[in-house]
C-alpha positions in Angstrom: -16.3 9.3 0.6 -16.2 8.7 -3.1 -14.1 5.7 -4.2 -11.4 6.6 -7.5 -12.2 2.9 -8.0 -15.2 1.9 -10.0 -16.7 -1.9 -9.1 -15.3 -3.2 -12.3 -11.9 -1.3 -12.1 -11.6 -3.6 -8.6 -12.7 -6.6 -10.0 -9.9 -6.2 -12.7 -7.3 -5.1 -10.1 -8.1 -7.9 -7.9 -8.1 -10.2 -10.9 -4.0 -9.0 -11.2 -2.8 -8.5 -7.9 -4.6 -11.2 -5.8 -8.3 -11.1 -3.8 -8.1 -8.3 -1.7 -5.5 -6.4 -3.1 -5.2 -3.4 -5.5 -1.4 -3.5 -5.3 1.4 -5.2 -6.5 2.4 -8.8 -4.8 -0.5 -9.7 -2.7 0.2 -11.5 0.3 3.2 -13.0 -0.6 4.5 -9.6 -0.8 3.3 -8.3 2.2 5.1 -10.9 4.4 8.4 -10.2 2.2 7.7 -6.5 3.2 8.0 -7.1 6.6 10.9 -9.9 6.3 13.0 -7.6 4.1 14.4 -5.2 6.4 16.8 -5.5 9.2 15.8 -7.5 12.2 12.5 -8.3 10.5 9.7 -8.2 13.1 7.9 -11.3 14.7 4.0 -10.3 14.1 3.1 -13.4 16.4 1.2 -12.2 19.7 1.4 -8.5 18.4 -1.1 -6.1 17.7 -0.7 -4.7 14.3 -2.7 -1.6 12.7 -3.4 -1.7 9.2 -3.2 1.7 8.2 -4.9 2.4 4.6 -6.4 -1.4 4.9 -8.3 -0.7 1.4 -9.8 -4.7 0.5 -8.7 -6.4 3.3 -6.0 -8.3 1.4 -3.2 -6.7 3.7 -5.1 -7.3 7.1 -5.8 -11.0 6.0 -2.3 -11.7 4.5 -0.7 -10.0 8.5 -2.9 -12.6 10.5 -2.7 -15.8 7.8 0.5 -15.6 6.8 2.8 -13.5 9.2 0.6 -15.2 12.2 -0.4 -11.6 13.9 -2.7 -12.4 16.7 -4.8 -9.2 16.1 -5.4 -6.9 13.7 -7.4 -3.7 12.9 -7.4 -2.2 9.5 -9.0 1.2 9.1 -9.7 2.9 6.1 -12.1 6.4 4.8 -14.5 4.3 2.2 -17.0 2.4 3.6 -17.3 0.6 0.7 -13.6 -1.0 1.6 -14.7 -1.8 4.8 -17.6 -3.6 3.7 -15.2 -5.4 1.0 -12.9 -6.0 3.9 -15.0 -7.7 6.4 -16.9 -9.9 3.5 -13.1 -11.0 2.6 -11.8 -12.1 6.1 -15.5 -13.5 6.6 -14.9 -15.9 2.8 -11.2 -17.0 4.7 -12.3 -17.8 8.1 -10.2 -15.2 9.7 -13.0 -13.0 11.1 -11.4 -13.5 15.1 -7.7 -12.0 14.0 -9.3 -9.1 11.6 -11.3 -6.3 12.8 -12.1 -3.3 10.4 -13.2 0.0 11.5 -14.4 3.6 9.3 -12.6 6.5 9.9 -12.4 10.0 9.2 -9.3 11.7 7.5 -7.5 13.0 10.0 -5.9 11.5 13.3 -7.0 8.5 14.2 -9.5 8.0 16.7 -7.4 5.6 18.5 -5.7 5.7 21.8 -1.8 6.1 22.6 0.2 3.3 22.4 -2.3 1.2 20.8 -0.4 -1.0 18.5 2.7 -2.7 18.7 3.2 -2.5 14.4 1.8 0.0 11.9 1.7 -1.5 8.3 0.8 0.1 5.6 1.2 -0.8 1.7 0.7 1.8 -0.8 -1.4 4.0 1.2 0.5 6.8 2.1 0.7 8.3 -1.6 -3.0 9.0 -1.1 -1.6 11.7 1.7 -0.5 15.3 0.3 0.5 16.0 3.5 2.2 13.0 5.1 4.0 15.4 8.7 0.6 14.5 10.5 0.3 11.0 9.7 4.0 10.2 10.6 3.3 12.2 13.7 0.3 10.0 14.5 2.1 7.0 14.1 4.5 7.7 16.8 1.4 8.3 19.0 -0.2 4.9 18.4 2.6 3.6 18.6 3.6 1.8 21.5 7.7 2.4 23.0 9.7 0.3 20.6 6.8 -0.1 18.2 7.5 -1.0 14.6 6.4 1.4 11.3 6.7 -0.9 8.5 5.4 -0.2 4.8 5.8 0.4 1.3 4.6 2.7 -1.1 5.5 4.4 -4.4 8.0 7.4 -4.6 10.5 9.6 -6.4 14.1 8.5 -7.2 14.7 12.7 -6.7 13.3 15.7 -5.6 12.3 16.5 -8.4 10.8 13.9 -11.1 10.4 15.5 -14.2 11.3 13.3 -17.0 9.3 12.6 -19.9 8.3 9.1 -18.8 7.7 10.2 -15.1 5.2 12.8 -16.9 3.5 10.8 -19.2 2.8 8.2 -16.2 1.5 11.5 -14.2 -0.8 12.3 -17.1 -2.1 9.1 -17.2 -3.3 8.7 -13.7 -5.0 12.1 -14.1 -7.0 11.4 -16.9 -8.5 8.3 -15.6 -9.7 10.4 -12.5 -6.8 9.5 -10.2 -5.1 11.4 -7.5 -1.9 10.6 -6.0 0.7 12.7 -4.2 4.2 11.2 -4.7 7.3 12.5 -2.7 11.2 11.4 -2.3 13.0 8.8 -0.9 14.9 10.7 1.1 11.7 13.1 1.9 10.5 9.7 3.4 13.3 9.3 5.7 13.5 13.1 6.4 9.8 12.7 7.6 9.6 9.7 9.5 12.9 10.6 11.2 11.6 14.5 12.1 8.5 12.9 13.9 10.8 11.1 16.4 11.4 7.5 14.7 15.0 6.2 15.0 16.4 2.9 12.6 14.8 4.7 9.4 15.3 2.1 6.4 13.8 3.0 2.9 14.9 0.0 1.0 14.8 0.1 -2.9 12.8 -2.6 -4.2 12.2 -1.0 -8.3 13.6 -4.0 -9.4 11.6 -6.4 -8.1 8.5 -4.1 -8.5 9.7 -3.2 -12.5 9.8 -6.9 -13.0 6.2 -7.8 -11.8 5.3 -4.6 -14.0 6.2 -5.8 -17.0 4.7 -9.3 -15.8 1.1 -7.6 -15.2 1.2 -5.8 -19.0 1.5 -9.3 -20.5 -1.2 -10.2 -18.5 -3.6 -7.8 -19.6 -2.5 -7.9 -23.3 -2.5 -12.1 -23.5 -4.3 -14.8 -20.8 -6.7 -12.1 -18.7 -7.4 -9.5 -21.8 -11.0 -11.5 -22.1 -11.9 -11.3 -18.1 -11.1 -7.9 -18.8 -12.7 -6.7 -21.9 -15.8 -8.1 -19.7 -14.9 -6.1 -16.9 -13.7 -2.4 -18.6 -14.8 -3.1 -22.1 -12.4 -1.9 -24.8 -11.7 2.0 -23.9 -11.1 0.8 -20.1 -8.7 -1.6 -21.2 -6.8 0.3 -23.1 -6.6 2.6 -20.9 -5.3 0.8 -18.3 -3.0 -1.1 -20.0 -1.5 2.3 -21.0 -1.2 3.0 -17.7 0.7 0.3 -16.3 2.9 0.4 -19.8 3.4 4.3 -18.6 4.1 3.3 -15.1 6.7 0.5 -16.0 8.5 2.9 -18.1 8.6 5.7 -15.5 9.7 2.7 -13.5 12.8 1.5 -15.7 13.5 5.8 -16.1 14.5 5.5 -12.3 12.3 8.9 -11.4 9.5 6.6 -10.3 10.6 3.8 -7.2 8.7 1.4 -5.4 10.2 1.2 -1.7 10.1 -0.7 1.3 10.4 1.2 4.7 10.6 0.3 8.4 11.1 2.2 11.5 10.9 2.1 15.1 9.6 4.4 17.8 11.9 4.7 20.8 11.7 3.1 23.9 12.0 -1.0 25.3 10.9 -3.5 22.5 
């Protein structure tokens, strides 16, 4: 499958949001994900999924710094696998990572695989997110944990002129994203048969880092990134995060946390 990341647009996104990431937080934020909702979950001695695994930043920051035992990260670009396994490989952490190729679709896994699904910023990928949640719930063990966070719309319907121009910016620089609500979030993950459903607002956290990124690119890393992108691609980019801050600070664009638990004995 066809990455929407170029080599160099990596390189620069790594550059911002840590080795192995092409989020917001790196692994710091990744164990405040799971630490920020109620009864935050133990990962020691559990088997956690990486859904959406992308670099390996997430799967490495779940075994090195939330001391998982065991995980697996799967994603649908080889190229991310080979980027993942190279990354665990550089840290030493190659016997609590695994990586494996998959197919869109369900995953080729069994039933009550894993005790925790984490996923960070992967599920905007998804038009269609019914089937995934529904998968979830299958790999997930009884009392399993869902936890995750991921972009989405302070309403039903996001159509303010900042919200737009953010839109139009992703499109013309060839990405494709499928954002939903909140509360279609909850509404989802609650209809597939999860029970404790928190979406937990964290836009101000995210809106803060934002605006910390744009400084970046427009003062200490604009060189390391004119070498990377060049003048157009940094321009562009730094039009896009400037877009994306603003749709951020308009409130029609949110940056969540989630958890939620599939019945049955913990």
């Amino acid at each position: 499958m066809q990455s929407q990341y170029s080599e160099a647009v990596i390189a620069s996104m790594t550059l911002i949001f840590g080795d192995g990431f092409l989020s917001p937080g790196g692994e710091d934020e990744v164990k405040r994900i799971i630490q920020s909702q109620t009864g935050a979950t133990n990962l020691a001695g559990r088997k956690v999924l990486d859904w959406g695994c992308g670099l390996g930043g997430t799967a490495l920051a779940l075994a090195h710094k939330c001391h998982a035992d065991d995980v697996l990260g799967i994603d649908i670009e080889a190229g991310n696998i080979q980027l993942a396994k190279a990354l665990v490989n550089r840290y030493g952490c190659s016997s609590q990572n695994a990586f494996q190729l998959v197919d869109p679709g369900p995953m080729p896994l069994a039933e009550d695989f894993a005790d925790v699904i984490f996923t960070k910023e992967a599920l905007c990928h998804i038009a269609d997110k019914a089937p995934v949640f529904a998968d979830f719930q299958r790999v997930l063990r009884p009392g399993g944990v869902f936890i995750g966070s991921d972009w989405m719309t302070g309403s039903e319907i996001s159509n303010s002129e900042a919200y737009r121009a953010w839109e139009d910016q992703l499109r013309s620089a060839g990405l494709s994203f499928t954002f939903v609500s909140m509360t279609a979030h909850r509404d989802g993950l609650e209809a597939a048969g999860f029970e404790q459903v928190e979406i937990i607002d964290d836009t101000a956290w995210t809106l803060e880092h934002g605006e910390g990124y744009v400084n970046r690119l427009e003062g200490p890393d604009r060189p390391r990134m004119l070498e990377l992108l060049g003048e157009d691609g940094l321009a562009g980019l730094i039009v896009r995060c400037s877009a994306r801050v603003d749709a951020l600070r308009n409130g029609d664009l949110r940056r969540c946390h989630m958890r939620a638990r599939k019945p049955g004995p913990s």
